[in-house]
C-alpha positions as CSV (number, residue, x, y, z in Angstrom):
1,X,-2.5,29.1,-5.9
2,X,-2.1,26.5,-8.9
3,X,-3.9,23.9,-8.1
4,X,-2.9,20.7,-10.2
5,X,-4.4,17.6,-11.5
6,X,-4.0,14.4,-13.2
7,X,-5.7,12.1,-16.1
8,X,-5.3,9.0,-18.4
9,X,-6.5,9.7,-21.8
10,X,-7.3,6.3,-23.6
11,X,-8.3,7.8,-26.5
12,X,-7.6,11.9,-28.3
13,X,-10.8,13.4,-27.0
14,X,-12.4,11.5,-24.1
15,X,-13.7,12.4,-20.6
16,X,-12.5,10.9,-17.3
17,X,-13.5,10.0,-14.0
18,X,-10.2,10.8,-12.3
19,X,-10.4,9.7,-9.3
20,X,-12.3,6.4,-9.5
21,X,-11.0,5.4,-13.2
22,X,-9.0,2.1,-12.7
23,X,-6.8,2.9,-15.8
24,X,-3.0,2.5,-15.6
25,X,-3.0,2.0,-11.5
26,X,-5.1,-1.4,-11.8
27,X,-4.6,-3.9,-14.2
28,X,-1.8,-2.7,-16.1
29,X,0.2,-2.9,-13.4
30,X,0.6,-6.7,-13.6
31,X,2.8,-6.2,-16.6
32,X,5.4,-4.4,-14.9
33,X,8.6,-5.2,-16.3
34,X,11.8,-4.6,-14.8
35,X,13.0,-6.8,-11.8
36,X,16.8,-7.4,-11.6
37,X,18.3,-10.7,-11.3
38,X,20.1,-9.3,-8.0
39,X,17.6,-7.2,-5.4
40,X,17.9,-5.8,-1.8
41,X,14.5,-5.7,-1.3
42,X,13.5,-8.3,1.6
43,X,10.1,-9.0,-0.1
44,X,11.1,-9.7,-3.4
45,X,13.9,-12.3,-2.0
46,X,11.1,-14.4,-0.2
47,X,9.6,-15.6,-3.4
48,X,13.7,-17.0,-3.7
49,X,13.0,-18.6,-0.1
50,X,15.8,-16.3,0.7
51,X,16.2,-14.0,3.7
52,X,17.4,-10.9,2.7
53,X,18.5,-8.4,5.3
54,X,19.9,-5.3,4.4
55,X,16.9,-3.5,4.2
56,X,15.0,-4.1,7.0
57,X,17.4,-4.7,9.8
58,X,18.4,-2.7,11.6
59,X,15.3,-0.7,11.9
60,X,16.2,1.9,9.7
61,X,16.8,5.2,10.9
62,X,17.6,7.7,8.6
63,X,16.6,11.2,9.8
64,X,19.6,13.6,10.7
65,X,20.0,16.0,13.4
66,X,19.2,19.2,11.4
67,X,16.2,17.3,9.7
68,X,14.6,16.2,13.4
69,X,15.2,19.3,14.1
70,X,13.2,20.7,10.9
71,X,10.5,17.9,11.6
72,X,9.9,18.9,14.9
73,X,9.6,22.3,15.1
74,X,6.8,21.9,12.1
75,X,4.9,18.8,14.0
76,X,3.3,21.6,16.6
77,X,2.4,24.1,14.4
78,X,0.4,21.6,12.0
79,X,-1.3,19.7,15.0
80,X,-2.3,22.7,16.8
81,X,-3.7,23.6,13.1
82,X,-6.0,20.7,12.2
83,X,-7.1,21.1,16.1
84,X,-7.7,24.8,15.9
85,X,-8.6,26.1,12.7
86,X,-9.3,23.2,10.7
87,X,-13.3,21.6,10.8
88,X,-13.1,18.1,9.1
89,X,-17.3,18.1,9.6
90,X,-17.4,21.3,8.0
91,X,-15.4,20.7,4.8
92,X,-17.4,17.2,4.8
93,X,-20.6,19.4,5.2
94,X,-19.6,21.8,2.4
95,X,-17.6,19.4,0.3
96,X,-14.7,21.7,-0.3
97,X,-11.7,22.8,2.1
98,X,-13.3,26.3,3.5
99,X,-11.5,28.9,2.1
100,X,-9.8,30.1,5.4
101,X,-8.5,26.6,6.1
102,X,-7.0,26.5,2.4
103,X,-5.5,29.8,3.0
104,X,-4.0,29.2,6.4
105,X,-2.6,25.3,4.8
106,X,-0.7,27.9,1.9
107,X,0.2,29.8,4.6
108,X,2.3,27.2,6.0
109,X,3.6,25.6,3.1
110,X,1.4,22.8,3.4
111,X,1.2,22.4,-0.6
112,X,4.9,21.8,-0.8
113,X,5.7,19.7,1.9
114,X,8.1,17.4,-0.7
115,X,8.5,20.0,-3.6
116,X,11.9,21.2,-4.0
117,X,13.3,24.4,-1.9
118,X,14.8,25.3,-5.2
119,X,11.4,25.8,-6.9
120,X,9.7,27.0,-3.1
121,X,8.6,23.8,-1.6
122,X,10.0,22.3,1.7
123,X,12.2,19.8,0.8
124,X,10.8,17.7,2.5
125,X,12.3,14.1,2.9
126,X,10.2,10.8,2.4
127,X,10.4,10.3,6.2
128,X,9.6,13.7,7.1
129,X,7.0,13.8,5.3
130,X,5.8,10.5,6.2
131,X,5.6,12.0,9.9
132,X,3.8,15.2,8.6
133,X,0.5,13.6,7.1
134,X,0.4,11.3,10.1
135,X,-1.2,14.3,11.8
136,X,-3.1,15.2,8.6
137,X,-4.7,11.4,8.7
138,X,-5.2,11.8,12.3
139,X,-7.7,15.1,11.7
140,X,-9.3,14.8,7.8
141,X,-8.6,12.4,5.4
142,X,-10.1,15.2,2.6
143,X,-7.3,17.4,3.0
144,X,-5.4,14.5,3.1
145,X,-5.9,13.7,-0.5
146,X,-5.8,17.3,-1.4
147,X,-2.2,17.7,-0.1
148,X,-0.7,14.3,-1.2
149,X,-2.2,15.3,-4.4
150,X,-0.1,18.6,-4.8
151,X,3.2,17.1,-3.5
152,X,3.8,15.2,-6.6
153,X,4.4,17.8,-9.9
154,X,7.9,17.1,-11.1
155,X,9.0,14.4,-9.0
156,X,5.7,12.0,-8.3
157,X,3.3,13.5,-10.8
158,X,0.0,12.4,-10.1
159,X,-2.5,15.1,-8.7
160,X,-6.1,15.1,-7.9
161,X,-7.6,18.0,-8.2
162,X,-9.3,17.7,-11.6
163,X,-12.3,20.5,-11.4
164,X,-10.2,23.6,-10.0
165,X,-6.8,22.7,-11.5
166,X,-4.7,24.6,-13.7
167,X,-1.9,22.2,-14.7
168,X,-3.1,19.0,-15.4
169,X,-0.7,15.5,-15.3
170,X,-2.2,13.6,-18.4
171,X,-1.5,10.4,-19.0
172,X,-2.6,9.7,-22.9
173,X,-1.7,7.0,-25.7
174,X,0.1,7.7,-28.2
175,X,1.1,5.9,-31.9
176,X,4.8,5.1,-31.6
177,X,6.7,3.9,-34.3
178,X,9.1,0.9,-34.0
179,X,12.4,1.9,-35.4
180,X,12.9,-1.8,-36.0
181,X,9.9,-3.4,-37.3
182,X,8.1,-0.1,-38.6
183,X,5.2,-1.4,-36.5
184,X,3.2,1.7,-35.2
185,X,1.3,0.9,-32.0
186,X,-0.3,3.3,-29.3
187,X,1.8,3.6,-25.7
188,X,1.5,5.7,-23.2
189,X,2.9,9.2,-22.8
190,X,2.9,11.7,-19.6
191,X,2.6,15.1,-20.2
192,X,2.1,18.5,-18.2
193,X,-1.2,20.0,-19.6
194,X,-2.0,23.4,-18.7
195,X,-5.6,25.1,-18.7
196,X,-4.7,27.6,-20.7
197,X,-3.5,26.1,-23.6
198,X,-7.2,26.0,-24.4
199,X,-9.4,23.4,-25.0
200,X,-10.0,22.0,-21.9
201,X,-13.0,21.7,-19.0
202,X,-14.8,19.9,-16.3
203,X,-17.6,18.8,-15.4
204,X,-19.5,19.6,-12.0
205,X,-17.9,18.3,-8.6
206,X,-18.6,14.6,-8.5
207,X,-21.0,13.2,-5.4
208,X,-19.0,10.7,-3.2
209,X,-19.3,8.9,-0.7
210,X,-16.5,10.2,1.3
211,X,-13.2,12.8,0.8
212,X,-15.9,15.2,0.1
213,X,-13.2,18.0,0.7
214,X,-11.2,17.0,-2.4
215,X,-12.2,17.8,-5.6
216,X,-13.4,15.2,-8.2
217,X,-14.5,16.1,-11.8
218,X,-14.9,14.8,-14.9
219,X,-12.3,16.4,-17.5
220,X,-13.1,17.4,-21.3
221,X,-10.3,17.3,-23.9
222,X,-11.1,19.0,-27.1
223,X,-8.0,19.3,-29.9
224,X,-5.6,20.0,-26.9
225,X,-2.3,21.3,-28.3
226,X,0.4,20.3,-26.1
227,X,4.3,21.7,-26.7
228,X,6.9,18.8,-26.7
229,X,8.7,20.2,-24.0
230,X,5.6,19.3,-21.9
231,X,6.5,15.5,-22.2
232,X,7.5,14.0,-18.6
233,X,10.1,11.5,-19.3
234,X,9.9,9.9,-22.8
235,X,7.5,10.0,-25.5
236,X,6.5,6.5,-24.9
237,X,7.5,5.9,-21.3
238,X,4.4,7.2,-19.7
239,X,3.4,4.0,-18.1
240,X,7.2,3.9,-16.5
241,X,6.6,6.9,-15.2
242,X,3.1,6.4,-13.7
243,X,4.3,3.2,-11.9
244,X,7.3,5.4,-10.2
245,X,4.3,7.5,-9.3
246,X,2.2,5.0,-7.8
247,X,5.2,3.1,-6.1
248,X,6.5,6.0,-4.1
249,X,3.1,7.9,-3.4
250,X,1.3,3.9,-1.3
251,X,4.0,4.4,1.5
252,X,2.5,7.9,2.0
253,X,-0.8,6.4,2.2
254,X,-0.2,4.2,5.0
255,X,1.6,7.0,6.8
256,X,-1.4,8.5,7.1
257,X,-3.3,5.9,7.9
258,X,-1.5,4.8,10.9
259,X,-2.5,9.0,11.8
260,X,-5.9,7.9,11.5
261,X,-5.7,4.8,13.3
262,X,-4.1,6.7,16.5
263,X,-7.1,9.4,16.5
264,X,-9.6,5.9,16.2
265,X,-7.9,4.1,19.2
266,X,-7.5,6.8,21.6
267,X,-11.1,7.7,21.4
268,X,-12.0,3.9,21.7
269,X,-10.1,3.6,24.9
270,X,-11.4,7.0,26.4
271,X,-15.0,5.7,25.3
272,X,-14.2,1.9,27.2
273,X,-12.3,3.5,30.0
274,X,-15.3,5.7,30.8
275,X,-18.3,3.0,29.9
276,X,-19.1,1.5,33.0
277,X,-21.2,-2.4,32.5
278,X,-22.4,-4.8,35.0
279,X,-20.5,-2.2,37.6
280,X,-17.2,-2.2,35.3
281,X,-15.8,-0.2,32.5
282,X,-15.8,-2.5,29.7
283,X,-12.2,-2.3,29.1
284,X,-11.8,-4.8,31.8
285,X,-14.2,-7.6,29.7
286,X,-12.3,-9.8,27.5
287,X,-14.3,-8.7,24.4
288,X,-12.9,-5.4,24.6
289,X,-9.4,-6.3,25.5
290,X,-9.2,-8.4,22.4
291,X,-10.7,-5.6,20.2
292,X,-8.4,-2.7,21.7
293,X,-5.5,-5.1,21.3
294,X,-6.2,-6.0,17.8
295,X,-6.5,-2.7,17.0
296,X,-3.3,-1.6,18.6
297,X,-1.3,-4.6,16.3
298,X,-2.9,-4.2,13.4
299,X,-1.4,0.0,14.4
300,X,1.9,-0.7,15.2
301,X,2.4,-3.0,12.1
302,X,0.8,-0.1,9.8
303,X,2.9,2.4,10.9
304,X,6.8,-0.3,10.8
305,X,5.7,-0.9,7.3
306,X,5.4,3.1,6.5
307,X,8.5,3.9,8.5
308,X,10.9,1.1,7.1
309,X,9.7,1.9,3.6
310,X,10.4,6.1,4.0
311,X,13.8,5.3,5.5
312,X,14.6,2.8,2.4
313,X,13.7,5.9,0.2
314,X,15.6,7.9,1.8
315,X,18.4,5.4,1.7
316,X,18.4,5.6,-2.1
317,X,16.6,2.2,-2.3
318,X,14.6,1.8,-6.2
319,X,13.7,-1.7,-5.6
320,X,10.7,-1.5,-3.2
321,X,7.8,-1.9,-5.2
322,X,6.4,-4.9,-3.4
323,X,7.1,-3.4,0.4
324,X,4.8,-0.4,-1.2
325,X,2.1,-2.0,-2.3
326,X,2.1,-4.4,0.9
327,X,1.8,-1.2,2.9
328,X,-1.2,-0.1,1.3
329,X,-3.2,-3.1,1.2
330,X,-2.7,-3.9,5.2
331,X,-2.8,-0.1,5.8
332,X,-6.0,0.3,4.0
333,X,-7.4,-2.9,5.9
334,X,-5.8,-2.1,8.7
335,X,-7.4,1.0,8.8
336,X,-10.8,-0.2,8.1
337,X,-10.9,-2.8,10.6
338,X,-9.8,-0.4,13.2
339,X,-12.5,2.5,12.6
340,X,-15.3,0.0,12.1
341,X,-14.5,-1.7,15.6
342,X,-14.2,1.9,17.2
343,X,-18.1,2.8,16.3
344,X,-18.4,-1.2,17.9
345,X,-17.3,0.0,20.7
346,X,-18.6,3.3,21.1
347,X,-21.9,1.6,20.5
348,X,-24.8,3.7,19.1
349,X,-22.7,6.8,20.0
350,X,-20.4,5.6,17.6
351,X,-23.1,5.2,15.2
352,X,-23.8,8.7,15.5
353,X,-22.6,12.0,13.1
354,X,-21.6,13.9,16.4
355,X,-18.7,11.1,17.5
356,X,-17.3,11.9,13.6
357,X,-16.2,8.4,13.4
358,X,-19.2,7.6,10.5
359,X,-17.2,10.7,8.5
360,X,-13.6,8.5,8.9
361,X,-15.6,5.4,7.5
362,X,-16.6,7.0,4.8
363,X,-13.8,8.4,4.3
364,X,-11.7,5.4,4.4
365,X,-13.7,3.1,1.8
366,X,-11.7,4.7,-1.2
367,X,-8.4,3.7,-0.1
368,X,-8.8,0.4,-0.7
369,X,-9.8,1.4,-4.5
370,X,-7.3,4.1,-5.7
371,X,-3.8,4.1,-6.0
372,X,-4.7,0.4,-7.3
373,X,-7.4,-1.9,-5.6
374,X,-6.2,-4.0,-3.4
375,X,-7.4,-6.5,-5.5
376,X,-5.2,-5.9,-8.0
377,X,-2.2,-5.0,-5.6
378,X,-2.0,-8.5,-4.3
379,X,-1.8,-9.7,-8.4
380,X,0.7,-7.3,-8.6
381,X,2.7,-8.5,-5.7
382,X,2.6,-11.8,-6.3
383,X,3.5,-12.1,-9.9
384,X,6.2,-9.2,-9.8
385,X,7.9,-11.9,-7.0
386,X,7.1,-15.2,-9.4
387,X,8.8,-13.3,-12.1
388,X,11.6,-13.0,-9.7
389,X,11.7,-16.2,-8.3
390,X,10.9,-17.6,-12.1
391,X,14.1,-16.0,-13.3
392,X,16.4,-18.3,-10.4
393,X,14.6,-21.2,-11.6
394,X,15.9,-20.7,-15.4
395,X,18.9,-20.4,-14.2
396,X,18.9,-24.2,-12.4
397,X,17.3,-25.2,-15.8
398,X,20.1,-24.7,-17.6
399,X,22.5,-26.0,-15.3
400,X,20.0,-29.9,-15.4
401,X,20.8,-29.8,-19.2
402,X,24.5,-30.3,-18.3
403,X,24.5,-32.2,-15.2
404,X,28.0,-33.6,-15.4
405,X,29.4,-29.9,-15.4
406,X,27.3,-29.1,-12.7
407,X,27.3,-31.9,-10.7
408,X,28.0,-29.9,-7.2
409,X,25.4,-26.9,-8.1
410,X,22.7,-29.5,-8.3
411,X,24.5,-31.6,-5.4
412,X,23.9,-28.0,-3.3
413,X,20.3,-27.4,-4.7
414,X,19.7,-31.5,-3.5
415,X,20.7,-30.8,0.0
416,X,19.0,-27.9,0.3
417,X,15.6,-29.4,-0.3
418,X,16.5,-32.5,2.1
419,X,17.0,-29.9,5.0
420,X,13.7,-28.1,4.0
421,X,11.9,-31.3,4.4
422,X,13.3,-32.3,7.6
423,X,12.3,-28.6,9.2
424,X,15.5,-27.3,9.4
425,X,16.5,-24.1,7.8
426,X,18.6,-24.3,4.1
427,X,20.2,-20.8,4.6
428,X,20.9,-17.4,6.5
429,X,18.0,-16.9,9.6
430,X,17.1,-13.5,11.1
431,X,18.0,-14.9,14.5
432,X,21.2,-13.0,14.8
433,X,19.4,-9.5,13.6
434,X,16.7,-9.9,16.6
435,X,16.9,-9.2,20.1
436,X,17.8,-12.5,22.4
437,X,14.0,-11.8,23.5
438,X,12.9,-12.6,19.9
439,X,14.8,-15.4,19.1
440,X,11.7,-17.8,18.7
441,X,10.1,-15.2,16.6
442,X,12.8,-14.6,13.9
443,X,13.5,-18.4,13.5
444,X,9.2,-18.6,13.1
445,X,9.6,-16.1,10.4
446,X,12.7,-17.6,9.0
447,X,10.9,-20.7,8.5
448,X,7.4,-19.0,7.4
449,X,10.1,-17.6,4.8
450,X,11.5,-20.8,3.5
451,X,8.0,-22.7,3.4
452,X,7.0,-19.6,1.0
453,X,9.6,-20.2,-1.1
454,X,9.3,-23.9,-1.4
455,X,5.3,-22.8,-2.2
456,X,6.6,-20.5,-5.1
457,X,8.9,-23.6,-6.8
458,X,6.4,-25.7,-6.8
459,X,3.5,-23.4,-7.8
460,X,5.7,-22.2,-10.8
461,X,6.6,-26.0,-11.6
462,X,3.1,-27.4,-11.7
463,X,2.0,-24.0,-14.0
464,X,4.7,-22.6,-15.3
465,X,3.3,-19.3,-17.3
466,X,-0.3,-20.2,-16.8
467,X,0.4,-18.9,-13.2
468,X,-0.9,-15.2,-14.5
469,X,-4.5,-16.7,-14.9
470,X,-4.2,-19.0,-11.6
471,X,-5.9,-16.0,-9.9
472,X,-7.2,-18.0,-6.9
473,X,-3.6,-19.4,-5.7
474,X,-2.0,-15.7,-6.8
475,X,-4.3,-14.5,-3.6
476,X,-3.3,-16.4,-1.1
477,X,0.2,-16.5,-2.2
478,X,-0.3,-12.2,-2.3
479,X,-1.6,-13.2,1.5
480,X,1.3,-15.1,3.0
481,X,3.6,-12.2,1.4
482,X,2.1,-9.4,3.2
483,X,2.1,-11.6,6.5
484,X,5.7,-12.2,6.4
485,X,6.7,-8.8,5.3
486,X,4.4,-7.8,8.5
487,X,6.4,-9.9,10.3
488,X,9.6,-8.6,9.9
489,X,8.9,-5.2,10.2
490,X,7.2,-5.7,13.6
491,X,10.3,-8.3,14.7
492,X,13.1,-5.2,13.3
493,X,11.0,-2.3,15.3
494,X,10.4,-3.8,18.4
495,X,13.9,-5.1,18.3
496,X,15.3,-1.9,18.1
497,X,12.9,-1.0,21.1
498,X,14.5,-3.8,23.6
499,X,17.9,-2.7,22.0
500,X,17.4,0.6,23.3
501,X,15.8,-0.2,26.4
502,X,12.9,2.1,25.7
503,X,10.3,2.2,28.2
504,X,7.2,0.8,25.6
505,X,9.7,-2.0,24.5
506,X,8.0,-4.8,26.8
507,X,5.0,-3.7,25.2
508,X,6.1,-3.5,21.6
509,X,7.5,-7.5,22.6
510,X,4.0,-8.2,23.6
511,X,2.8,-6.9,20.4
512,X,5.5,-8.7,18.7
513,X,4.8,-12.0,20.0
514,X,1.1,-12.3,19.2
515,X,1.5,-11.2,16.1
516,X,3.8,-13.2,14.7
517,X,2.3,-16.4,16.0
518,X,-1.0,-15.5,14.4
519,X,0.3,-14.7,11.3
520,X,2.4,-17.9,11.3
521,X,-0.7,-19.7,11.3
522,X,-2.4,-17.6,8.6
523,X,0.5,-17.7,6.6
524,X,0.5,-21.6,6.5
525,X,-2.7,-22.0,5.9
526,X,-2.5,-19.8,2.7
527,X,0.2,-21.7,1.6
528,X,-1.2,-25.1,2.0
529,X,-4.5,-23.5,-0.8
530,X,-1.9,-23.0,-3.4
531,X,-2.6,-26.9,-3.6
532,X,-4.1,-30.0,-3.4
533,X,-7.2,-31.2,-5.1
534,X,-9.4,-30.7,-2.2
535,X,-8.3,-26.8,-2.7
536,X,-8.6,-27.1,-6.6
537,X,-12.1,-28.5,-6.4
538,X,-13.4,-26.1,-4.3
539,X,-11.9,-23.6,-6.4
540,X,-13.8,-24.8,-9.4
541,X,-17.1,-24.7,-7.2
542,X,-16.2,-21.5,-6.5
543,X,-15.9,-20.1,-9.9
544,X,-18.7,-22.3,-11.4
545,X,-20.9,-20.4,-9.0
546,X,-19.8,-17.1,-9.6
547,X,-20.7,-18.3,-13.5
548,X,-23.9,-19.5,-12.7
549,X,-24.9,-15.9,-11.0
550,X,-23.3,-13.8,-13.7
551,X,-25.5,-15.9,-16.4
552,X,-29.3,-15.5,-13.8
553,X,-27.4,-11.5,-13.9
554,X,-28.3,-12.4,-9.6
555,X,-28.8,-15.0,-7.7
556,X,-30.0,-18.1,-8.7
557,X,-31.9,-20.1,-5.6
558,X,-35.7,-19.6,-5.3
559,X,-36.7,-17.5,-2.4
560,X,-37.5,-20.0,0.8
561,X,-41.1,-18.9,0.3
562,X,-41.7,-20.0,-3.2
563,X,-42.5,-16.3,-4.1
């Protein structure tokens, strides 16, 4: 089998720690270019106060007969795999997939679940595949990485697999010329880089903390010659390409997550349905209640995100950058909030290497770092939006320097705002897209969505550029966004569940309700700390103690003793 990896080279010869290197997935992302003036995409229309909802309502559903079909005679074969054959504490143990594992997950295709029949893959769809590494999340997060890693040559391109591969994606800069100004200046370039072209080599496996089973190593370039046919995309265009990367692999990721999540909560409620306290089995104490139902939302919202953003793929959607990059930050939380409360209530059993849940936790720290921090996701999401929203707002600019011509543009803009300060909604609602059973919930969103874009014209009218470097409103503004988006995604899914008259709609209502309350709240109170000079001062306190640590290189306050 070729196994396949990839690398950012900053410089001609240089070594990297794949894996863990920030490169072009974390702060280079915030230059993204390329929003349109006109977008489908439900979270990038928010920033515009607008409800957009072609994409998320109806809850998409986008598989056909003969690809169920496909999907479900593979899901058996692949659970009763990773519950069989596959030993998640034994490729932790060993930190590699054991050979016969490896062989039996070639065996069934497992490397190709996405690559093209035409070149021997499966052919998988977005969706499809989404459903696949559910189960894979739900066993070993390891293998995980190694197969999301090998779907991506030639369509996704970035693979992790640096120490054992034999084509390498590399990701290097290169001087390009300007045809206009005869300025030459180093961008980015993708190309396919194979072992044998000579010249390249890895270090020993890298020690981590979790994902032992993937392979991690640092990589030595050394006067690689690379054909020009080797080139993905443009000489040039490399960073392009890596954002298409990283856009459509984060919906994959919290696919898999929501696999994990499941495994988590059913052994949490098989661990608080058994535990008898006091002469009761703690699932009947409030406590636990609260936990297992947190867990259960935090779940279901997880797993609408993944599944709305698959089908939109599948759909032909190219604008859903944002809805990707939401999906990994709450799936990545999401997931860590869920496993940390199941060892909470497993107790010291939890705590223990038998249960396995210390392995998941492990396991799950890095997904809040690759694939682009979260810290840097919510930068990305809320200045890709500003720019969007910034773009409407030049537009109403030009129309105030002829006001005479324009007199009923800005006589529309003027009653607009009036009905936002009264509490009444300026435009289209979600009402009509919802089940009768959710009417209060849409209009809450609808108005969560108006109040975040009112937050977004003023934020961009007291800063103006200097927004990039506002980095403490850009976070809660990032926060609200994700709330909202969760929002809708959990009002669209259970509304197709009532619609249907499933038997777990009530349920997915419940679910529904209570989460879109809470999030109402949180959303609000995000938006209310993109301002006010209470919020700015304690901003600067903030920062001017973060300054006053860096400078002591710890912290600064005598020890209560004195020594």
């Amino acid at each position: 089998m070729i196994r396949i990896a990839s690398v950012i080279l900053p410089d001609k010869v240089c070594l990297v720690r794949r894996l863990l290197s920030p490169g072009i997935s974390q702060m280079n992302v915030i230059s993204q270019r390329g929003t349109h003036k006109k977008s489908k995409s439900f979270a990038m229309n928010i920033f515009r106060g607008k409800v957009e909802p072609a994409q998320v309502f109806p809850f998409p559903n986008v598989l056909k007969q003969e690809q169920k079909e496909t999907l479900q005679m593979l899901l058996d074969p692949c659970a009763k795999f990773f519950e069989e054959q596959n030993n998640a504490a034994k490729n932790d143990e060993m930190e590699k997939i054991d050979d016969k594992t490896l062989q039996g997950l070639r065996d069934m295709g497992a490397f190709g679940l996405q690559v093209p029949t035409e070149f021997g893959g499966l052919g998988l769809t977005n969706t499809q595949y989404a459903r696949l590494v559910e189960i894979v999340g739900a066993h070993d997060l390891g293998i995980g990485i190694a197969l999301g890693a090998h779907q991506s040559i030639g369509f996704k391109g970035i693979l992790l697999y640096g120490g054992t591969a034999d084509v390498l994606t590399v990701f290097a800069q290169t001087p390009i010329k300007d045809p206009k100004t005869g300025e030459t200046k180093d961008q980015v370039t993708a190309f396919v880089v194979e072992r044998g072209f000579g010249g390249v080599t890895n270090g020993k496996p890298e020690k981590k903390m979790g994902i032992k089973a993937s392979n991690t190593a640092e990589l030595y370039f050394d006067n690689v010659k690379i054909p020009i046919e080797n080139v993905l995309g443009e000489v040039g265009k490399g960073f392009k390409v890596s954002m298409n990367i990283l856009n459509n692999g984060r919906f994959g990721m919290a696919a898999a997550l929501s696999g994990t999540m499941r495994n988590l909560i059913r052994k949490a409620v098989e661990h608080a349905h058994q535990r008898v306290q006091f002469g009761k089995t703690i699932d009947t104490y409030g406590t636990i209640q609260e936990k297992l139902a947190r867990m259960a939302m935090k779940h279901y919202v997880t797993e609408s995100m993944a599944y709305m953003i698959s089908a939109n793929m599948d759909s032909g959607a190219t604008d859903f950058q944002i809805e990707a990059a939401i999906s990994k930050i709450h799936g990545s939380e999401a997931a860590w909030y869920v496993c940390d409360e199941t060892i909470q209530i497993l107790g010291g059993m939890g705590f223990m290497k038998e249960a396995g849940i210390e392995r998941v936790l492990r396991d799950l720290r890095i997904f809040r770092i690759f694939e682009g921090t979260n810290d840097i996701l919510r930068l990305f999401v809320a200045l890709t939006g500003i720019q969007f929203a910034g773009e409407q707002l030049k537009d109403l600019q030009k129309v105030l320097k002829n006001p005479k011509a324009n007199w009923n543009v800005l006589l529309g803009e003027g009653y607009k705002r009036a009905k936002r300060m009264a509490g009444f909604t300026t435009g289209p609602t979600l009402v009509p897209h919802v089940h009768s059973e959710l009417t209060a919930e849409a209009l809450l969103a609808t108005r969560m969505v108006e109040a975040f874009g009112a937050t977004i014209e003023r934020v961009l009218m007291k800063h103006g550029k200097n927004i990039i470097n506002e980095q403490f409103v850009l976070n809660r503004i990032a926060e609200a966004a994700i709330e909202i988006y969760g929002m809708v995604a959990v009002l669209s899914r259970a509304s197709r569940a009532l619609n249907e008259n499933s038997p777990t709609g009530q349920h997915e209502q419940l679910m529904c309700n209570v989460f879109c309350e809470e999030a109402a709240g949180r959303i609000m109170g995000n938006l209310r700390g993109t301002s006010g000079s209470r919020n700015e001062a304690r901003y600067a306190k903030l920062a001017q103690i973060s300054r006053q640590v860096v400078d002591q290189g710890g912290l600064v306050q005598r020890h209560p003793l004195g020594f």
